[in-house]
N, C-alpha and C positions, 0 to 999 in steps of 0.2 A: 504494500500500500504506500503511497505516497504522500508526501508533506499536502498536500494542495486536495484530495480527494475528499474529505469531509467538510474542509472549509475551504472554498476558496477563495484568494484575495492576492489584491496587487500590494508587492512591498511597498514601504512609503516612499511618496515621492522627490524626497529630498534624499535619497540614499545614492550611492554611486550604483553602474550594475542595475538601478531599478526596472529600467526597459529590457533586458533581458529577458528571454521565454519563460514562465514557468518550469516547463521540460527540460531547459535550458540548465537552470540552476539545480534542479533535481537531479541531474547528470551529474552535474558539476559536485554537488554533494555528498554523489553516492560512491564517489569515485573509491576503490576498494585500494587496500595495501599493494595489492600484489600487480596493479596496473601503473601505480604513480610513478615510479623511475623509466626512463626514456634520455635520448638525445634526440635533438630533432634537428633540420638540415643547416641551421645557422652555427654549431656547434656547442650547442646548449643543454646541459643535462640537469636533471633532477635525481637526487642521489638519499635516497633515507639512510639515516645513519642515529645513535644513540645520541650524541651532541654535538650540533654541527660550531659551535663556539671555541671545541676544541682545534675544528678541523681550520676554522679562519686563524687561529693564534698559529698552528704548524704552518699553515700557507703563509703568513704574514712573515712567520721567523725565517722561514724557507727563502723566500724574496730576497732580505734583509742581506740573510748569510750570504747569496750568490748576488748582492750587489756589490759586497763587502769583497770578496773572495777574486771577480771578475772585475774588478774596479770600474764598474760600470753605473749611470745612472740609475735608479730605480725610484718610480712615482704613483703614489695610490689617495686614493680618495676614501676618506674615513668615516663611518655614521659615529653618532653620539647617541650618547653614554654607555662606554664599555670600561669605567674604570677596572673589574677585573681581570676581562682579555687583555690591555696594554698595560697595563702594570707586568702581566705575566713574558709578555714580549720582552717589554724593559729587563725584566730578572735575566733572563737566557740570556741575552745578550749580552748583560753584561756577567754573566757567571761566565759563556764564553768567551769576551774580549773581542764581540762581533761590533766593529765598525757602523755605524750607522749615517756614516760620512757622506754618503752620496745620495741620503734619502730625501726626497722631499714630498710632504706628509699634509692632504687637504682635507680641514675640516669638511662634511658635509653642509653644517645649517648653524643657525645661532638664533635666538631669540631675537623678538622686537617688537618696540611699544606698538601702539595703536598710531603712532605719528611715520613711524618706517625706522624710530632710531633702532641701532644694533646692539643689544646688551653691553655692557663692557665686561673685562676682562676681571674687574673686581667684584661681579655679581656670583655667588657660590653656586648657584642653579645653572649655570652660563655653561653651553656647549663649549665653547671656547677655554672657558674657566679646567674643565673639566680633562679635554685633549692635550692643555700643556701640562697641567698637573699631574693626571694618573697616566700621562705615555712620555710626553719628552722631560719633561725634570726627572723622571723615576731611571733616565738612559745615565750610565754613567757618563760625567763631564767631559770625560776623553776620548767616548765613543756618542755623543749624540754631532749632529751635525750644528749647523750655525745655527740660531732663532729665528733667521727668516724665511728658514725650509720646513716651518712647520705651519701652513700657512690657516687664517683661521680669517670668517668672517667682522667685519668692522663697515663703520659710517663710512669708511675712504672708498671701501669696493664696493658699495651695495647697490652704485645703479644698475640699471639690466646689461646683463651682459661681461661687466666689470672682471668679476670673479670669475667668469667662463674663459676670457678670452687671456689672463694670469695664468691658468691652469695650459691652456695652448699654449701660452707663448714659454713657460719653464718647461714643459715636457713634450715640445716639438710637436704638438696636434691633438695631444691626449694622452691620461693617464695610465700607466702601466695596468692596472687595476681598479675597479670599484669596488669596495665593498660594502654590505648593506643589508636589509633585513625591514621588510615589508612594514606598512602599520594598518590600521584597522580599517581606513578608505581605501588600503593599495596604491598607497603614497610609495615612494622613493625620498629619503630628503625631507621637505616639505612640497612636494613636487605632487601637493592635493587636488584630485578629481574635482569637477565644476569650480577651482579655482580663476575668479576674474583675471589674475595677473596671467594663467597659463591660457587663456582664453585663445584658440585655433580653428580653422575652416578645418584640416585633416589633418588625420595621423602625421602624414609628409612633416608638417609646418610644427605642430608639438613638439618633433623630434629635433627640432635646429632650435628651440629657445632655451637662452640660456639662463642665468642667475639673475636674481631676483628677490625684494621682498615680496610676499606674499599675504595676504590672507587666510590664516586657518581654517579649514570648514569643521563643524561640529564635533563629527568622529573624531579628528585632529587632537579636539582638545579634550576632549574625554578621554582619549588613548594615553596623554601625555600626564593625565593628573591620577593616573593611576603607577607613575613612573617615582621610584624614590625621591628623587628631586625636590619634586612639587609634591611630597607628603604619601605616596602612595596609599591616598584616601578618598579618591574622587575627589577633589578640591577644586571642581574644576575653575573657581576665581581665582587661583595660584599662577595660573596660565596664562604668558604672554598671549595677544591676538594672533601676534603677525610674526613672520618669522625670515630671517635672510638663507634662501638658499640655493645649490645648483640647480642647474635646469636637465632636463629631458636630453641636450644636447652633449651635456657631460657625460653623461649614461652612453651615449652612440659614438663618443670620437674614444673611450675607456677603452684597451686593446683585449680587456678580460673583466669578466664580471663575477664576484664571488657574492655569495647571499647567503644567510640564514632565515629558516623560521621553524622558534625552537621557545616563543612565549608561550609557557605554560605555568599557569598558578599551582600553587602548593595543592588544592583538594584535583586538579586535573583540568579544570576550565581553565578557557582559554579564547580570546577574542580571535586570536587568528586564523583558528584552523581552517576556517569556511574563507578568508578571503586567500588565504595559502592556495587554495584548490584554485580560486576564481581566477589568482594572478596564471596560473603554473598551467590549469585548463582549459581555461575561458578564452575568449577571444582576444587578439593582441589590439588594444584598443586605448583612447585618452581616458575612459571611463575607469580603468585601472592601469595607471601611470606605470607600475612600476613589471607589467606585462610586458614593456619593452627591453625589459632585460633578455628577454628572449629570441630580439632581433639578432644580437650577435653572442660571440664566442664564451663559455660561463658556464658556472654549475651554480646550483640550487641545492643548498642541504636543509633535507628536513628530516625536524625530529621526529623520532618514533613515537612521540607523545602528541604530536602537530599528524602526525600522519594515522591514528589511531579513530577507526570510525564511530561514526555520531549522527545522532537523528535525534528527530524533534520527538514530541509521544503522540499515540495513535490512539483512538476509542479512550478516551481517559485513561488516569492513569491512580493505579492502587496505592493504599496504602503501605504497602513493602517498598513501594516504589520512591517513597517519599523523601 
C-alpha cells in the first residue's frame, strides 16, 4: 500500500520537490538498500558505507599527504561545521609532519544579517569563526600554510560573483574538490531551492551562478537551529536570515565532488533521509540544488543509518506501535 492510497493530498506548496508526481516521490521513497549504490555516466557514484565522515577525513588527509609528498598545489572547498573531522585532519598531520604548505582551503558559507553584512570572525556561531579555529590553528605552525590560503567569507567578497571568481583565479578554473553534505531543502552551501538571489530560466543558467548573499528559505533555518551552534533546540530566532555563499557554478568548474549524508539523531530520526533519496534519485533539477553534484565526476557516501528504510503508517496505527 502506498503513502497517498487512503488519503490523498498534494505536499505543501511552499516545499521544494512539491510539483513532483505522487508516484514520483513514492518511488523515490521506497527506494530499497540493495538498489541505492550505482555510478552513473558522468562518473558519479553512491556508495553506503557505516560512516561516510570517516571516509571524507581519509580522503581529505589522502589529498593533503600527496600534495605534501608531490609538491604540488592542492585546493578544496569546505562545508561548515565539522569541528570534529578537521580537528582530526589537523592531529594526523601533524603527528605525521605532513606539510600542509600548498593547500589552499574555501570556506563554503558564512552567516549574515538581514542587511547582507557577513558575520565577523569574532562571532562564536561564525562559519568562518569555526574553519580557522577547529582546522587551521589546530595544523601545527610549521606545517599549516600562510593565513590567506584558508580562504573564508567577508563584507570585501560578498558581491555576486566575488568569491566564485577568487576560487578560479587561485586554483586555475576550479577547485580540486568539493566537499559537502546535503541539508533538508537539498541545499548545497546555502545554494537554497526557490531562492530569489539563485532565481534562473534553466538548469543551463543555475549552473554558471556564482556566490552570493542569499536569503534562507524556511527548511534552511529550521535545519540550522537544530545544529549545536545555535543551541541545538529549534531556536529557530538564533538564526541569521541571510547567508554569504558559493554558487551552483562552484559545484561545476570542482574537478571532484565528495558528499556525505550521514544526519542521524541519537533515537534514529532523521530529517534527511527522504531528501538523501530525492537529491541521489530524483531528477537532476534547481528544485534540489544540490542534484547537480551528479552532473560530474564524485561519490556520494551514505550512511547505513540514512540509507535504512522508512515509511509513513498505514490503516492506523497500535498501541505497541506507539
Amino acid at each position: 500500500m502506498g503513502l497517498y492510497d487512503e488519503f490523498r493530498f498534494r505536499p505543501a506548496s511552499w516545499l521544494p520537490n512539491c510539483g513532483l508526481p505522487l508516484d514520483e516521490l513514492e518511488r523515490i521513497r521506497n527506494i530499497r538498500r540493495d538498489e541505492m549504490e550505482y555510478e552513473n555516466e558522468n562518473g558519479f557514484s553512491v556508495k553506503v558505507v557505516l560512516d561516510p565522515t570517516l571516509h571524507m577525513v581519509q580522503d581529505m588527509f589522502y589529498r593533503i599527504l600527496m600534495s605534501d609528498i608531490e609538491d604540488r598545489p592542492f585546493s578544496m572547498i569546505c562545508p561548515n561545521q565539522w569541528p570534529a573531522a578537521y580537528s582530526s585532519v589537523a592531529n594526523m598531520l601533524n603527528r605525521f609532519n605532513i606539510s600542509a604548505r600548498n593547500v589552499h582551503a574555501f570556506a563554503m558559507d558564512e552567516w549574515a544579517d538581514e542587511d547582507g553584512n557577513v558575520a565577523p570572525l569574532t562571532y562564536g556561531a561564525g562559519l568562518g569563526y569555526s574553519f580557522l579555529n577547529h582546522f587551521y590553528y589546530r595544523i601545527r605552525e610549521d606545517l599549516r600554510p600562510p593565513l590567506d590560503h584558508w580562504h573564508i567569507h567577508t563584507n570585501e567578497n560578498s558581491a555576486d560573483g566575488v568569491y566564485s571568481q577568487i576560487i578560479d583565479d587561485i586554483t586555475g578554473g576550479g577547485a580540486d574538490v568539493v566537499y559537502s553534505a546535503t541539508g533538508w531543502p537539498g541545499h548545497t552551501a546555502f545554494i537554497d531551492p526557490g531562492s530569489p538571489e539563485f532565481a534562473a530560466g534553466s538548469l543551463e543558467e543555475f549552473c554558471s551562478l556564482g556566490s552570493r548573499i542569499v536569503t534562507e528559505v524556511p527548511l534552511t533555518v529550521c535545519e540550522n537551529s537544530l545544529f549545536a551552534p545555535m543551541g541545538a533546540s529549534g531556536d529557530v530566532w538564533a538564526v541569521p536570515p541571510k547567508a554569504a555563499t558559493i554558487g551552483p557554478r562552484d559545484i561545476m568548474h570542482a574537478k571532484e565532488r565528495v558528499e556525505l549524508h550521514n544526519f542521524v539523531n541519537a533515537d534514529g530520526s532523521s530529517w534527511q533521509r527522504m531528501i538523501s533519496r530525492i537529491e541521489l534519485y530524483g531528477p537532476v533539477s534547481k528544485e534540489c540544488p544540490a542534484s547537480i553534484m551528479r552532473l560530474g565526476k564524485g561519490v556520494c557516501y551514505v550512511s547505513e543509518a540514512i540509507a535504512k528504510p522508512f515509511a509513513s503508517w498505514h490503516d492506523g496505527i497500535t498501541d505497541a506501535e506507539l
